[in-house]
C-alpha positions, 0 to 999 in steps of 0.5 A, a space after each residue: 500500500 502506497 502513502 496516498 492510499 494509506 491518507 485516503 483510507 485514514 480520510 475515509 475513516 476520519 470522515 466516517 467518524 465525523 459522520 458518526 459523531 455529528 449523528 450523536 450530538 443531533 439525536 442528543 440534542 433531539 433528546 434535550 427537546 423531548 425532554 423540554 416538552 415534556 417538562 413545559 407540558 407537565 408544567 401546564 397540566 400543574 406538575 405531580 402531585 404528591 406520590 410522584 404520579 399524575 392523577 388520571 380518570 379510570 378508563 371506562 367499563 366497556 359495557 360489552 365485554 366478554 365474559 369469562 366462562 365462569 362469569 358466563 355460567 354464573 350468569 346462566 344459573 
């Protein structure tokens, strides 16, 4: 291997390592922005409370849901 062969294979990889270095920081600096959005919107909803969690209504009872077979024969006796 010749000495302009070695400097373009080391360019090459330098390039790639570049490359490679600048996808982290975005997906980095990505995360930093999740993050803040995350934190403007649990501001808005008025933050925790005490427990560390968000209070939520329970989901609503579907109506039409199956019965397990038990419930089922329990119901036909």
């Amino acid at each position: 291997m010749n000495q302009t062969e070695k400097y373009i294979q080391h360019d090459s990889s330098r390039h790639k390592t570049d490359e490679a270095e600048q996808y982290l920081e975005d997906r980095a600096q990505l995360l930093d922005t999740i993050r803040e959005m995350i934190n403007v919107e649990i501001d808005k909803r008025g933050g925790c409370m005490q427990g560390g969690a968000i209070p939520q209504k329970p989901p609503p009872e579907d109506e039409h849901r199956k019965l397990t077979f038990l419930q089922w024969l329990k119901n036909l006796i």
